[in-house]
N, CA, C and O atoms as a Tripos MOL2 file, in Angstrom:
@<TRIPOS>MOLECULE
protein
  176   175    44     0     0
PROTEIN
NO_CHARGES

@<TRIPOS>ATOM
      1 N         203.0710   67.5210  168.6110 N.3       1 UNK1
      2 CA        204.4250   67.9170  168.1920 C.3       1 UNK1
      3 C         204.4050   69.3010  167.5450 C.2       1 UNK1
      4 O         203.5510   69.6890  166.7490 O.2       1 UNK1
      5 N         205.7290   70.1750  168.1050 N.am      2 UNK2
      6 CA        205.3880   71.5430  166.9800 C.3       2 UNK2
      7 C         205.9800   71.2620  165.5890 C.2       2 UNK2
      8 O         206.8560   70.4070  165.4630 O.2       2 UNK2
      9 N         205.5890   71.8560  164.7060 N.am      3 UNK3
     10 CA        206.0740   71.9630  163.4720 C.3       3 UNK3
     11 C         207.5420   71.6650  163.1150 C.2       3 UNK3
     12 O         208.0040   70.9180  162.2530 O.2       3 UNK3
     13 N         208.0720   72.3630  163.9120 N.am      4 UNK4
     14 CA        209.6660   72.3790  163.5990 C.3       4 UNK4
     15 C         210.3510   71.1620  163.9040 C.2       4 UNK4
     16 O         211.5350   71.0090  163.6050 O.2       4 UNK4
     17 N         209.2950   69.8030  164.8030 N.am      5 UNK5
     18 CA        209.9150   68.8570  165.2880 C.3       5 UNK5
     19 C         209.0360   67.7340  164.0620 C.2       5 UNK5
     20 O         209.7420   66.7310  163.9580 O.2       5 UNK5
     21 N         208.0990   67.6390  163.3830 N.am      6 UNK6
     22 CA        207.4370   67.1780  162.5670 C.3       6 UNK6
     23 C         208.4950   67.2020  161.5120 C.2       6 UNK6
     24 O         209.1270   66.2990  160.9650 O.2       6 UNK6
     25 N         208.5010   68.4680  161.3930 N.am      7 UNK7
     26 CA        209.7520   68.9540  159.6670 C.3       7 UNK7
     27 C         211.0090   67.7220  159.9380 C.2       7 UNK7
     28 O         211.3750   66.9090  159.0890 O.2       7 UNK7
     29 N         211.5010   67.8320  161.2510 N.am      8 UNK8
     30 CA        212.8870   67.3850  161.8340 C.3       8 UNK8
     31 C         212.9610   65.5340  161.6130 C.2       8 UNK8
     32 O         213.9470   64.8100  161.4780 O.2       8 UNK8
     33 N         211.3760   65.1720  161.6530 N.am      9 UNK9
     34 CA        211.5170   63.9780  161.5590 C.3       9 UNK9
     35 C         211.1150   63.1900  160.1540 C.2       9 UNK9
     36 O         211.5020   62.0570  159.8680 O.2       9 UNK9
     37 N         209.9370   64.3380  159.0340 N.am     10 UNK10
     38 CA        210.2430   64.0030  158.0480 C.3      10 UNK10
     39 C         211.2240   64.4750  156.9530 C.2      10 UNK10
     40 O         210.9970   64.5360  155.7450 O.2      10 UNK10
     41 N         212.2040   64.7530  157.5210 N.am     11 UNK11
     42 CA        213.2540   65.6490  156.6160 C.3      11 UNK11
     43 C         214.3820   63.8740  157.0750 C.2      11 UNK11
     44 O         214.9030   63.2040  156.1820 O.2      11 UNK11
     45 N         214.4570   63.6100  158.1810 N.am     12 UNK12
     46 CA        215.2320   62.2990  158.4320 C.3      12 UNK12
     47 C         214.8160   60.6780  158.1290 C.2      12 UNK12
     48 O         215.4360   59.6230  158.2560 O.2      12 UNK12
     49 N         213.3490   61.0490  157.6300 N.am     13 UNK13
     50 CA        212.6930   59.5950  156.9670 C.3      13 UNK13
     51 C         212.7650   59.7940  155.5100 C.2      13 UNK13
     52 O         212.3190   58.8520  154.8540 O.2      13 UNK13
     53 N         213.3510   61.0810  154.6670 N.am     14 UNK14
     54 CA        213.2990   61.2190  153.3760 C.3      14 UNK14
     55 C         211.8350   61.2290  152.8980 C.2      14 UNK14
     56 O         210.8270   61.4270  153.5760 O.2      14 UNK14
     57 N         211.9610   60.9220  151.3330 N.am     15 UNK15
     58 CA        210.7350   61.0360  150.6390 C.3      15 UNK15
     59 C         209.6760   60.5040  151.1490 C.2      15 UNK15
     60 O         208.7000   61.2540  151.1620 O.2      15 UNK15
     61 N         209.4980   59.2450  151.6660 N.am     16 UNK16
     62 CA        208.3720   58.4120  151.8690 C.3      16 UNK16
     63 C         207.8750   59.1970  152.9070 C.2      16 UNK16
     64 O         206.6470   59.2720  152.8600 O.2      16 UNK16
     65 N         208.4270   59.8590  153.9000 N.am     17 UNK17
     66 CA        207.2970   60.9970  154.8800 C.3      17 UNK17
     67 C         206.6030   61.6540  154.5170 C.2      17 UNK17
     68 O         205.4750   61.7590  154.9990 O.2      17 UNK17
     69 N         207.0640   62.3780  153.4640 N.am     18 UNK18
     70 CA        206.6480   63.8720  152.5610 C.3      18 UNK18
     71 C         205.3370   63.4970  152.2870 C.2      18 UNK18
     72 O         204.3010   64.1390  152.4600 O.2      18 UNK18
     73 N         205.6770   61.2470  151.3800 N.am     19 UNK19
     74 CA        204.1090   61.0740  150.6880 C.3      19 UNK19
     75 C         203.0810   60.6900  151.2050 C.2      19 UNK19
     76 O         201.9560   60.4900  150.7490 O.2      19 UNK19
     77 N         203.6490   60.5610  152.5030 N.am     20 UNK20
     78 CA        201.9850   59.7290  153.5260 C.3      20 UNK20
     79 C         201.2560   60.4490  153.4740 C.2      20 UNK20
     80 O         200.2090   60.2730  152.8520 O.2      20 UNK20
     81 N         201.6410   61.8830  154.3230 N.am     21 UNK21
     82 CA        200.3550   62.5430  154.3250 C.3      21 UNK21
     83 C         199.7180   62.7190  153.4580 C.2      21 UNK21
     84 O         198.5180   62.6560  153.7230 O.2      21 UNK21
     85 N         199.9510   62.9190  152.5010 N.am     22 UNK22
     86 CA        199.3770   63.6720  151.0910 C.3      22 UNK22
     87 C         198.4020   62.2830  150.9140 C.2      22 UNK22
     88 O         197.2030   62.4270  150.6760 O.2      22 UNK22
     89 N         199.0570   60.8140  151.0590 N.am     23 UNK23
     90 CA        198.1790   60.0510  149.8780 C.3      23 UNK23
     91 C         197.2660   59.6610  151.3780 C.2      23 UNK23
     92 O         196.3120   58.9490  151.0650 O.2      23 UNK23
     93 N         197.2970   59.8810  152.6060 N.am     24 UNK24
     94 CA        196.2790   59.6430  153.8110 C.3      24 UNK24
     95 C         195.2180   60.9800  153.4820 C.2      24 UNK24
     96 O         194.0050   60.8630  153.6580 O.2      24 UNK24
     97 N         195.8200   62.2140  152.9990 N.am     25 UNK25
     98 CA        194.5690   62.6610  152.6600 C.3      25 UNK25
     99 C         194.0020   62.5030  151.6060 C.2      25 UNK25
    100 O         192.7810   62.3450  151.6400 O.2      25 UNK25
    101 N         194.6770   62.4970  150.3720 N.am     26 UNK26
    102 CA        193.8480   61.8020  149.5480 C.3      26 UNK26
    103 C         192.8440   60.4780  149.4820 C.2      26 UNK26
    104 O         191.9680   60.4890  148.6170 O.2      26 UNK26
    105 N         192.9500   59.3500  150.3660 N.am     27 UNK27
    106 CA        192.3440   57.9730  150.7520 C.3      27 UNK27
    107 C         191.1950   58.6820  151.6890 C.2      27 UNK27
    108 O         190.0360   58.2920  151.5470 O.2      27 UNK27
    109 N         191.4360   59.5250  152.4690 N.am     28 UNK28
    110 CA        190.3790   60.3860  153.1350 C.3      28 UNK28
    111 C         189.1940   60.9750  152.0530 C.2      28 UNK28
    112 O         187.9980   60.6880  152.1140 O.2      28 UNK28
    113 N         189.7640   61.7700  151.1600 N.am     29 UNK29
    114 CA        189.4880   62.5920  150.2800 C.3      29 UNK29
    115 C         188.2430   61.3080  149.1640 C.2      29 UNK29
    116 O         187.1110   61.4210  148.6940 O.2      29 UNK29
    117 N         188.9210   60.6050  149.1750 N.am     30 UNK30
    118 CA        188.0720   59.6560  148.2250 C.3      30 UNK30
    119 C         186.9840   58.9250  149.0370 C.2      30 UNK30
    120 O         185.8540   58.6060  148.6670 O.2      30 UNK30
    121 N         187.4670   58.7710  149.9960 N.am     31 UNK31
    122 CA        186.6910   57.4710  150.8230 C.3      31 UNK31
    123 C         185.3490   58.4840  151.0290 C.2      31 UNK31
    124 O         184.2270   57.9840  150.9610 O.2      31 UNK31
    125 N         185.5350   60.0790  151.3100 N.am     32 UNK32
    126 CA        184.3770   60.5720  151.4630 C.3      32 UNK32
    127 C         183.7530   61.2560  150.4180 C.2      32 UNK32
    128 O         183.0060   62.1580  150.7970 O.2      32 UNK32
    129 N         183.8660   61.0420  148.8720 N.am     33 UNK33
    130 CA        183.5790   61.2230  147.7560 C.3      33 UNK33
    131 C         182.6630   60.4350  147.1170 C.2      33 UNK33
    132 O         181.7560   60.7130  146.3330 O.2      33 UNK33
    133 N         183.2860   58.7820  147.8640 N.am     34 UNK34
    134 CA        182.2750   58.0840  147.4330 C.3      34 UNK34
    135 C         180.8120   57.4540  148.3580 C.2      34 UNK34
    136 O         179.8610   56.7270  148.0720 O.2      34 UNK34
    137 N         181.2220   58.1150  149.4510 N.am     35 UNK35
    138 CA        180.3970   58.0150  150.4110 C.3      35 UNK35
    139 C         179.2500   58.8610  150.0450 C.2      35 UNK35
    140 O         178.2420   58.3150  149.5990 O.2      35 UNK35
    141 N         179.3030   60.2140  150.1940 N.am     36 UNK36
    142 CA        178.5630   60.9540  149.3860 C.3      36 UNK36
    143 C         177.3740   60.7290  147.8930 C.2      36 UNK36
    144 O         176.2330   61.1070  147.6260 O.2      36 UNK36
    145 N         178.3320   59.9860  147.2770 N.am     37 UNK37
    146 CA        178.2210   59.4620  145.8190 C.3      37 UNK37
    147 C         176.7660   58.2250  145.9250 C.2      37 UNK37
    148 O         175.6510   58.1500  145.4100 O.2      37 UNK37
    149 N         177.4670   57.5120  146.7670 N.am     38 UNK38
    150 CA        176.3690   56.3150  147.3660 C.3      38 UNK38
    151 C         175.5620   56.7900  148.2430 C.2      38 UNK38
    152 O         174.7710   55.9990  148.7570 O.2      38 UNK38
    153 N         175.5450   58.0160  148.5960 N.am     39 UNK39
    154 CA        173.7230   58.2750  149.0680 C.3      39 UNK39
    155 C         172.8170   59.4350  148.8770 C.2      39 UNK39
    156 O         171.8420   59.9020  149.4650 O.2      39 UNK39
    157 N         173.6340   59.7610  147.6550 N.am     40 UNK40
    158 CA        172.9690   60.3710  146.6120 C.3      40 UNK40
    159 C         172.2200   59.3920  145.7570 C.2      40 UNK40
    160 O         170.9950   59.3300  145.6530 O.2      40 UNK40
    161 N         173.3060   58.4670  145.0260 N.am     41 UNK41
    162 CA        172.6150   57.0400  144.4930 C.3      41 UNK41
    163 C         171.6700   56.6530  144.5980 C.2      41 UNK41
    164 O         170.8310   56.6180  143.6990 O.2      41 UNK41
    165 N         171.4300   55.9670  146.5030 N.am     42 UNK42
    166 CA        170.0820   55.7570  146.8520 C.3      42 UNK42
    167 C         168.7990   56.5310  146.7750 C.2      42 UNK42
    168 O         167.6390   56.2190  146.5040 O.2      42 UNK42
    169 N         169.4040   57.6450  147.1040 N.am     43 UNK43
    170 CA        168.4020   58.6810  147.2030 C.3      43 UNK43
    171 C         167.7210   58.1660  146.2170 C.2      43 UNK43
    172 O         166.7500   57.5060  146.5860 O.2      43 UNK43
    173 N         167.9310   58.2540  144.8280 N.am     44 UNK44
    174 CA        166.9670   58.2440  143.2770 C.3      44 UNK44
    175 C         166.4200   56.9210  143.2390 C.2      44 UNK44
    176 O         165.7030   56.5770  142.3000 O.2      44 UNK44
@<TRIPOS>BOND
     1     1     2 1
     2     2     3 1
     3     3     4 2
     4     3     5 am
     5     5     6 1
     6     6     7 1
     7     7     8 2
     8     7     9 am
     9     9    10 1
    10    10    11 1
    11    11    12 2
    12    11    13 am
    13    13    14 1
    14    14    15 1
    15    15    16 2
    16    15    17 am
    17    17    18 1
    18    18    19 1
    19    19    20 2
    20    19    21 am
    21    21    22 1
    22    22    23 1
    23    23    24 2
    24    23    25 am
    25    25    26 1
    26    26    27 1
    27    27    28 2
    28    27    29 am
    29    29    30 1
    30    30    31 1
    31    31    32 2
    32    31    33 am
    33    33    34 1
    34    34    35 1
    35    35    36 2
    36    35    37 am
    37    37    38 1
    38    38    39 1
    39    39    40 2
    40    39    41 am
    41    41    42 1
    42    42    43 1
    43    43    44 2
    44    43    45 am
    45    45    46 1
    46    46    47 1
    47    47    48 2
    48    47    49 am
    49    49    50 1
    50    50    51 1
    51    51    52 2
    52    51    53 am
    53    53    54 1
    54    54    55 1
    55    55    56 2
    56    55    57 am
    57    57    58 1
    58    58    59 1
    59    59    60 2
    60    59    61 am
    61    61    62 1
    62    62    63 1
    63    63    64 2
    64    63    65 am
    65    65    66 1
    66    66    67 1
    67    67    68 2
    68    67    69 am
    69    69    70 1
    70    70    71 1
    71    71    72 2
    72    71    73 am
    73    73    74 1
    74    74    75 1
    75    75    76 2
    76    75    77 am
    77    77    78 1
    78    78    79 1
    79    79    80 2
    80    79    81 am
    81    81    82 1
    82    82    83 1
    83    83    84 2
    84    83    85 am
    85    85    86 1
    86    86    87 1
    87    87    88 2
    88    87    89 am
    89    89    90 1
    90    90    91 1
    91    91    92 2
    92    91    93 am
    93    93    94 1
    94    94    95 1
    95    95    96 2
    96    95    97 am
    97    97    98 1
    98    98    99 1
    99    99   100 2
   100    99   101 am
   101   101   102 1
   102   102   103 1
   103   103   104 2
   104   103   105 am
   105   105   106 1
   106   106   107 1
   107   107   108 2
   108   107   109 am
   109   109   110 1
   110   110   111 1
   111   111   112 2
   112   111   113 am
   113   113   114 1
   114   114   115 1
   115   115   116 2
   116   115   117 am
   117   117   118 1
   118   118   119 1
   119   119   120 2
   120   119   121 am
   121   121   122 1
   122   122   123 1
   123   123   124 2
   124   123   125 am
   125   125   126 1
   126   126   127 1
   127   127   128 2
   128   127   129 am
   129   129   130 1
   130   130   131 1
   131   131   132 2
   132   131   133 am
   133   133   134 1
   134   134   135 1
   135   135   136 2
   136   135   137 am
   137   137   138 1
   138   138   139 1
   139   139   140 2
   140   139   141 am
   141   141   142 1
   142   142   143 1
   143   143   144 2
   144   143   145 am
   145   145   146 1
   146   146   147 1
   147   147   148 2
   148   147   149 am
   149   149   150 1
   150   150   151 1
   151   151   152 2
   152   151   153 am
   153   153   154 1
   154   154   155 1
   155   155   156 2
   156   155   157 am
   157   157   158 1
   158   158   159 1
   159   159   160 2
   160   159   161 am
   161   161   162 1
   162   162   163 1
   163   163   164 2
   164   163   165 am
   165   165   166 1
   166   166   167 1
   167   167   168 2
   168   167   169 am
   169   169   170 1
   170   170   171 1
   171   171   172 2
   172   171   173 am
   173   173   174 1
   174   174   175 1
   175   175   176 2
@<TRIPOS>SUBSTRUCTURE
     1 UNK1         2 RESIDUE 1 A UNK
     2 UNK2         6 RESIDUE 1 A UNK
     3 UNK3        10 RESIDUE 1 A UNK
     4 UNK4        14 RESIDUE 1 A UNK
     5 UNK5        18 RESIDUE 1 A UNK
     6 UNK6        22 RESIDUE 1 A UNK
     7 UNK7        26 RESIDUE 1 A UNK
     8 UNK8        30 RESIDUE 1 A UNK
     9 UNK9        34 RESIDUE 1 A UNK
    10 UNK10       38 RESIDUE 1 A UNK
    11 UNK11       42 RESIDUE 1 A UNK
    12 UNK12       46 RESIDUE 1 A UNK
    13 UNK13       50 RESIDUE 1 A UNK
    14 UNK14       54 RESIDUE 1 A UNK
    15 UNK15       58 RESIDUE 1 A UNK
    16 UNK16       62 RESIDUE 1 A UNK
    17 UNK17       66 RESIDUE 1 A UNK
    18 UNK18       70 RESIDUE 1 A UNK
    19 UNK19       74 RESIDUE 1 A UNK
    20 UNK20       78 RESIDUE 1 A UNK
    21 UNK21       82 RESIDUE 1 A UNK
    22 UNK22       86 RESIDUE 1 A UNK
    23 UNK23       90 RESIDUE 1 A UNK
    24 UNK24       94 RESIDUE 1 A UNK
    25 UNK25       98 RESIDUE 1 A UNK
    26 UNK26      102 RESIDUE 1 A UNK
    27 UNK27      106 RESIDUE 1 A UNK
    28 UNK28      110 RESIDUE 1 A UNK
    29 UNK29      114 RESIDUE 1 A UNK
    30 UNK30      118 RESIDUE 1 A UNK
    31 UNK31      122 RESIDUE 1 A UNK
    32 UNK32      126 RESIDUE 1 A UNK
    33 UNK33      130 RESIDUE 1 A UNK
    34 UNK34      134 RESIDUE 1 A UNK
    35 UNK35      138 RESIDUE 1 A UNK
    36 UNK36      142 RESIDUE 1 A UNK
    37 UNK37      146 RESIDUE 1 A UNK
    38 UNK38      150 RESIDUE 1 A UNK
    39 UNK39      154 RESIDUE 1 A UNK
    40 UNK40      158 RESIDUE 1 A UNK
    41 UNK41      162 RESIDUE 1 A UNK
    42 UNK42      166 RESIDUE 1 A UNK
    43 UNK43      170 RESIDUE 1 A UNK
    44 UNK44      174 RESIDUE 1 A UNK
């Protein structure tokens, strides 16, 4: 989809569009924080 048709459809789902992405990257953002975290862990 281009941009302008993305905008078009979360501008017509209101707020709750705006927050997916953000909290799908954040759940991304963590999930590979602690992934990291746990094999560093092992490492020691």
């Amino acid at each position: 989809m281009m941009n302008a048709d993305c905008f078009a459809v979360m501008a017509s789902m209101g707020w709750l569009a705006w927050l997916m992405p953000f909290m799908l990257l954040l759940l991304v953002g963590l999930s590979i924080a602690s992934l990291i975290k746990y094999l560093f862990s092992r490492a020691n």
